[in-house]
C-alpha positions as CSV (number, residue, x, y, z in Angstrom):
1,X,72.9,53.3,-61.1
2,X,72.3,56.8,-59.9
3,X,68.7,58.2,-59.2
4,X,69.7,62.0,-59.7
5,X,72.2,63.7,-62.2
6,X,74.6,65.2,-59.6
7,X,75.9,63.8,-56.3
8,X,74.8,64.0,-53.1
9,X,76.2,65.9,-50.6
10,X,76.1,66.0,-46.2
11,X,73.1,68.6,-46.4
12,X,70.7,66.9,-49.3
13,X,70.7,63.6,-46.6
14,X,70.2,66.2,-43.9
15,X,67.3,68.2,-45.8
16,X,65.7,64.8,-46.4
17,X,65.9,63.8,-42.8
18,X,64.4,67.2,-41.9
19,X,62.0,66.6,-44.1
20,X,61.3,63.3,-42.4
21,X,60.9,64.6,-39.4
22,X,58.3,67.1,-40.4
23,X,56.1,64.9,-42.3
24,X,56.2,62.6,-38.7
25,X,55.7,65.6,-36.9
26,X,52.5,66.6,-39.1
27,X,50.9,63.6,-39.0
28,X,51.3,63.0,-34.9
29,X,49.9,66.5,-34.4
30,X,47.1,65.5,-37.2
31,X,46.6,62.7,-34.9
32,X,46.8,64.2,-31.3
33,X,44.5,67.5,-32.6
34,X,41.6,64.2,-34.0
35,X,41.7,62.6,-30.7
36,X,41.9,65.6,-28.6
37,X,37.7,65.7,-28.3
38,X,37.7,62.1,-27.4
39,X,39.9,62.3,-24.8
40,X,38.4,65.2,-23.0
41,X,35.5,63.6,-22.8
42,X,36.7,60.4,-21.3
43,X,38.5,62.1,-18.6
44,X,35.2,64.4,-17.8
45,X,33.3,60.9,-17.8
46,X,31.0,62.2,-20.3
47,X,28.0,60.1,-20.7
48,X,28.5,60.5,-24.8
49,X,31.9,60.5,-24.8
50,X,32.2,57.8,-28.3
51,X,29.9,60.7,-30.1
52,X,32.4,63.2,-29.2
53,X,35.3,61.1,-30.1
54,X,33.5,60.3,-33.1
55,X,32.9,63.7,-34.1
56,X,36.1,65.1,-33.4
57,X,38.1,62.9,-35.7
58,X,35.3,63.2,-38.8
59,X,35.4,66.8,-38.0
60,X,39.3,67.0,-38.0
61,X,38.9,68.4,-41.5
62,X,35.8,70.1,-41.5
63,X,37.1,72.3,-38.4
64,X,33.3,73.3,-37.3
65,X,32.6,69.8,-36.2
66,X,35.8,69.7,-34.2
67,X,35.4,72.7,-32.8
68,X,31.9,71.4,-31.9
69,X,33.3,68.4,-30.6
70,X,35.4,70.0,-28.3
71,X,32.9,72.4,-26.8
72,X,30.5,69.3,-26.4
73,X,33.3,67.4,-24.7
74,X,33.5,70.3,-21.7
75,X,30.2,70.9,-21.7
76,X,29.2,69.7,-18.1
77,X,27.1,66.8,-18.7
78,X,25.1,65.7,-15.7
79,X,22.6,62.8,-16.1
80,X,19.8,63.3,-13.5
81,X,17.8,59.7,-12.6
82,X,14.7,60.8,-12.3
83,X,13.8,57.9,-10.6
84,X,15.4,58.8,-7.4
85,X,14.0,62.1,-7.0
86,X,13.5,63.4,-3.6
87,X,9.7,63.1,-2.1
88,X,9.7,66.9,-0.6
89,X,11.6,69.6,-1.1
90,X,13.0,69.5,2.3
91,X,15.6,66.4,0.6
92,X,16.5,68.7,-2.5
93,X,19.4,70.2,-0.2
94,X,21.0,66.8,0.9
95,X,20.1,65.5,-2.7
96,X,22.4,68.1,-4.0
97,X,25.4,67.7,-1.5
98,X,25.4,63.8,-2.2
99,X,25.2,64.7,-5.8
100,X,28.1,67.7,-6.3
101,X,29.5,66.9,-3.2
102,X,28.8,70.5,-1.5
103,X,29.0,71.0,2.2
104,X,26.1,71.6,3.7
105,X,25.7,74.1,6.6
106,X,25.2,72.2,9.1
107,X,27.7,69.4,8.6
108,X,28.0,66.3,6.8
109,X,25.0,65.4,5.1
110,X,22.2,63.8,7.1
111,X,20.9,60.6,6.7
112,X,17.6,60.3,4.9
113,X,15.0,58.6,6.5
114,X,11.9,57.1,4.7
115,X,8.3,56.3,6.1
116,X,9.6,52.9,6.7
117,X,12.9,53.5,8.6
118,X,14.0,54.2,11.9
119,X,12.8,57.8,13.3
120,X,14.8,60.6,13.9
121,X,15.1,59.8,17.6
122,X,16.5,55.9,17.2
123,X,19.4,57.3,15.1
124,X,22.7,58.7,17.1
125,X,26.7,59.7,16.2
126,X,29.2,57.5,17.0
127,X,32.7,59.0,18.2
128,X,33.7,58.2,15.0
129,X,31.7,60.2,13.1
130,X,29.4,57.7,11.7
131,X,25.3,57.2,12.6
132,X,23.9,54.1,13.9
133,X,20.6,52.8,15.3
134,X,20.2,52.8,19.2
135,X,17.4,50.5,20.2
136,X,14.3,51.7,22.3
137,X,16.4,49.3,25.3
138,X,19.8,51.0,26.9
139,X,22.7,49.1,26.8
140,X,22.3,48.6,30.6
141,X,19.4,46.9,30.0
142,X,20.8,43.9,27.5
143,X,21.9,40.9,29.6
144,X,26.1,40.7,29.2
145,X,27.1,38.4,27.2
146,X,30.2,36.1,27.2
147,X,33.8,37.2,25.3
């Protein structure tokens, strides 16, 4: 039982493995190009980042909406807590360098302290680098205490 009139030769099952192939091809770059948006946005930590995936792969078709899609996906996206907004202006600079991570000017950032905390006197470096509380008693005054 033949399907076709004439016989097959070496090159019609090489055209329809070519074929093959392309259709494969076509529909993995269909579905690389449709998830694309998505996968920018997860990477970017993008607090809407199911939207965008959402919207590249409806508009895979449409093109506007994937082009939107992917515009919105490296659009920098920066969720501010309002909440935690400094009290003066004065903490806007360190709010910032914890925030984008810039250097400040004079350093590493400096530790914040509130009405209730420790003043700016009881607070010292280590040689380490890091800031602890030194009591209002030297260490020569504290009683030694067993190893």
């Amino acid at each position: 039982m033949h399907l076709v009139d004439w016989t097959l030769t070496g090159y019609d099952y090489l055209t329809f493995l070519f074929l093959l192939v392309l259709i494969i091809a076509f529909f993995y770059i269909l579905i690389q190009l449709g998830s694309l948006p998505g996968k920018i946005a997860e990477r970017r930590n993008h607090p809407h980042a199911e939207a965008v995936k959402i919207i590249g792969w409806i508009g895979l078709f449409t093109v506007f909406p994937w082009i939107h899609a992917i515009i919105w996906a490296l659009h920098e996206a920066t969720l501010v807590d309002v909440r935690s907004m400094p009290d003066s202006d004065s903490d806007l600079d360190v709010q910032k360098a914890s925030v984008y991570g810039i250097p400040l000017p004079g350093g590493p950032a400096k530790r914040v302290v509130t009405r209730d905390g420790p003043s700016g006197d009881d607070i010292r470096e280590n040689n380490n680098g890091d800031e602890t509380q030194q009591s209002a008693e030297s260490s020569s005054d504290k009683p030694d205490k067993p190893a």
